[in-house]
C-alpha positions in Angstrom: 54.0 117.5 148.5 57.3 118.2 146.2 57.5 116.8 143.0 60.4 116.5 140.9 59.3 116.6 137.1 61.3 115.0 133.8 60.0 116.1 130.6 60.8 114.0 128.2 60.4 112.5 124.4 60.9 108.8 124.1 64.1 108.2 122.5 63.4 107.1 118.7 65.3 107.5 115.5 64.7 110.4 113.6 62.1 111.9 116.3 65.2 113.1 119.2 68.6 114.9 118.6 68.3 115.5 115.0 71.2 118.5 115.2 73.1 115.4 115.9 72.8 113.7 112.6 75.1 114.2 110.6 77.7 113.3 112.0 76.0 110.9 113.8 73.1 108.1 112.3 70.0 109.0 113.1 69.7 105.3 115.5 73.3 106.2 117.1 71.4 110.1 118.2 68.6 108.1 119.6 71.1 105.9 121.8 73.1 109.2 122.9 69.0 110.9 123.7 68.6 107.3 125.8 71.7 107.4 127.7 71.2 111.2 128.4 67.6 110.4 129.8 68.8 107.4 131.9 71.9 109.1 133.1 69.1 112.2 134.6 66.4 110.0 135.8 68.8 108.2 137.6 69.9 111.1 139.3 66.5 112.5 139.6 65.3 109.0 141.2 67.9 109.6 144.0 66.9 113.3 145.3 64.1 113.5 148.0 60.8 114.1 146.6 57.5 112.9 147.6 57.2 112.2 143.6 59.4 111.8 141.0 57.1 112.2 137.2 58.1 111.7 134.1 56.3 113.9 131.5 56.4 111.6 128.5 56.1 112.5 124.9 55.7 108.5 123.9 56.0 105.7 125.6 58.7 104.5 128.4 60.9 101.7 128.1 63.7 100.1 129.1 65.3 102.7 130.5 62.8 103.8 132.7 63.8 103.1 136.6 61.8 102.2 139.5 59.9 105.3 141.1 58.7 107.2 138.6 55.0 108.3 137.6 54.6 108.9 134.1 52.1 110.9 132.5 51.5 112.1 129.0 52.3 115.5 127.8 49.8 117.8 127.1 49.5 119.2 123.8 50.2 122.3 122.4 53.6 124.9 122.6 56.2 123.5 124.6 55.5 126.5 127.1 52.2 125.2 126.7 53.6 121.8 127.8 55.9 122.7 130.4 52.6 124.7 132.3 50.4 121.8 132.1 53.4 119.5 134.0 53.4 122.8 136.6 49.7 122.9 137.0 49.4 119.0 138.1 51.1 119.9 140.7 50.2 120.3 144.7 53.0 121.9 146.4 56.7 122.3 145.0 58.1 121.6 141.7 61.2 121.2 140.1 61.4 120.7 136.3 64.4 119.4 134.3 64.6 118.2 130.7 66.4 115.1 129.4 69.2 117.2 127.5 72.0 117.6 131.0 73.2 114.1 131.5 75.8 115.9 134.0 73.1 116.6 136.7 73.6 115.2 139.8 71.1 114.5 143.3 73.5 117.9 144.9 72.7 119.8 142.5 68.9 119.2 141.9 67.9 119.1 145.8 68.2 122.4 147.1 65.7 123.2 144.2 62.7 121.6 146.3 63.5 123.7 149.3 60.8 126.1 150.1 62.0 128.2 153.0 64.3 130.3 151.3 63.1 130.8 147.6 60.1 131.0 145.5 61.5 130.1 142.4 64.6 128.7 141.2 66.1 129.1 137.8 69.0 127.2 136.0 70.3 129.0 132.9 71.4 127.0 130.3 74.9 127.7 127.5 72.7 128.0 124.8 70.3 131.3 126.7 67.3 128.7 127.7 67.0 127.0 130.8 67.5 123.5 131.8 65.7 123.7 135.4 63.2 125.8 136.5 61.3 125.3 140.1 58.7 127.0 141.6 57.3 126.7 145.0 53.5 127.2 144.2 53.5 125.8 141.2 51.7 129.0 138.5 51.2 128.0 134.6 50.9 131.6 134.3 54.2 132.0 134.8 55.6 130.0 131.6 52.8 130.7 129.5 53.6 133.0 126.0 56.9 132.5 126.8 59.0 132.1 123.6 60.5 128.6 123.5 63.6 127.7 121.9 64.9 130.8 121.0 68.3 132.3 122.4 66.6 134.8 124.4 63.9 132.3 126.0 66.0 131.5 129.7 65.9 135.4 130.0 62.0 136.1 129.3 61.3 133.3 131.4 63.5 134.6 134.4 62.1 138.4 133.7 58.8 136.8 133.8 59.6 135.2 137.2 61.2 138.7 138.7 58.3 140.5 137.3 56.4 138.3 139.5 57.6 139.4 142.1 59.6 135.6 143.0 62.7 135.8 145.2 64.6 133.7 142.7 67.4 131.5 143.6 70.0 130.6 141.1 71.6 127.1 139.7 74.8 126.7 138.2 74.6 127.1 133.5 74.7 123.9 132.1 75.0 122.8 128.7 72.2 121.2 126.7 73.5 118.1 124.6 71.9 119.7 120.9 75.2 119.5 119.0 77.6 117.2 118.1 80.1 120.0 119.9 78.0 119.7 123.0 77.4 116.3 123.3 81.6 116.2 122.7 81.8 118.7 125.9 79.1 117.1 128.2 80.9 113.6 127.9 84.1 115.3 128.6 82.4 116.2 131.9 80.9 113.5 133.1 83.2 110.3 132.4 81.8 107.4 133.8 78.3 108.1 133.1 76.6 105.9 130.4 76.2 108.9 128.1 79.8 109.1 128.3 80.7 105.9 127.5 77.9 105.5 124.7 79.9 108.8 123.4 82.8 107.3 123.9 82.6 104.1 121.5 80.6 106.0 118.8 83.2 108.2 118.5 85.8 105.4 118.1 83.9 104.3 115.1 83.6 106.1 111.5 80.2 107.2 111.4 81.0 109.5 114.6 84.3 110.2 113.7 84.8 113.9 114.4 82.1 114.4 116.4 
C-alpha cells in the first residue's frame, strides 16, 4: 500500500509563518500558510496513492479536500514527528510539508515508485528537505536527526546513504519562511491560490515590500 503523507500545522495567527510578520500581520501569514497548504493538498490529492494522510498539528478545516485521512501528530522533536508519520505506515511513503505551494502531481509521483529506488530525497534552498520517501518505511532512519538547522537535508541524506538506500533525487525547492521566499514562490507558480493571496496582500500597505 503507498501512502502519500502531509504534515502539517493548522493555519492560525500567530502559531504558522511567524518569519513572515513583519512585514506581513500575523492573520494575513496565516492566510498565505492556508493557501500554501491547499495549493499542496490539492496536488497531493491528484497523485496515485492508495492513501493520501494528513499529519495534522490541530484541527482541519475548510481547506481540507476530499480524500484525505487525517491523523494527529505525535509528540515530541519534529524528527520525532516525522518518524511516527513513517512508522504508520505499511508499504511506501512519501512525505511532504505544507511550506512548497509549487509542487505539482509530476513531480511528487515518481516518488511512490518502488522498482527503481529505496529512498527518495528532495533538497530544499534553505539545506533541509521538503520531500523525503522511503520504500519500507524505517523511523530509524530520521530519528536524532537535527531539525531545522542548515545542515539538516544533508545528515538526513548521509543518514539515508549510510544505510545503505539507493537514493533517487527530486528537483531543490524553496520553502515559503520568508517574506523573500514567499515573494519568489508566487513568482513561480502564478495562478495558484498562494499566488493570488500574495498577490493582493502585496497590493496593500501592510505587505508593501514584501
Amino acid at each position: 500500500m503507498t501512502t502519500l503523507l502531509v504534515i502539517a500545522k493548522q493555519p492560525v495567527p500567530g502559531r504558522v509563518k511567524t518569519r513572515l510578520t513583519p512585514p506581513f500581520a500575523p492573520e494575513e501569514a496565516a492566510a498565505l500558510a492556508e493557501a500554501a497548504l491547499a495549493d499542496t493538498l490539492a496536488a497531493a490529492a491528484r497523485v496515485p496513492a492508495d492513501r493520501h494522510v494528513l499529519v495534522l498539528d490541530g484541527r482541519p478545516g475548510a481547506w481540507l479536500p476530499a480524500g484525505f485521512d487525517v491523523v494527529p501528530q505525535a509528540s515530541g522533536g519534529l524528527d520525532a514527528r516525522l518518524a511516527a508519520a513513517f512508522a504508520a505506515c505499511d508499504g511506501p511513503a512519501l512525505l511532504i510539508g505544507m511550506d512548497t505551494p509549487q509542487v505539482t502531481p509530476a513531480l511528487l509521483a515518481p516518488a511512490l515508485c518502488r522498482d527503481t529506488y529505496d529512498a527518495w530525497f528532495g533538497p530544499a534552498a534553505d539545506g533541509g528537505f521538503w520531500a523525503l520517501g522511503l520504500a519500507s518505511p524505517d523511523p530509524g532512519l530520521l530519528l536524532g536527526v537535527p531539525m531545522s538547522r542548515p545542515d539538516t537535508g544533508a545528515v538526513q541524506y548521509e543518514r539515508l546513504r549510510a544505510a545503505g538506500l539507493r537514493i533517487g533525487t527530486l528537483p531543490v525547492l524553496r520553502d515559503v519562511d520568508t517574506a523573500e521566499d514567499a515573494r519568489l514562490v508566487a513568482a513561480e507558480t502564478p495562478g495558484s491560490r498562494f499566488a493570488a493571496l500574495h498577490s493582493a496582500l502585496t497590493a496593500t500597505p501592510a505587505g508593501a515590500g514584501a
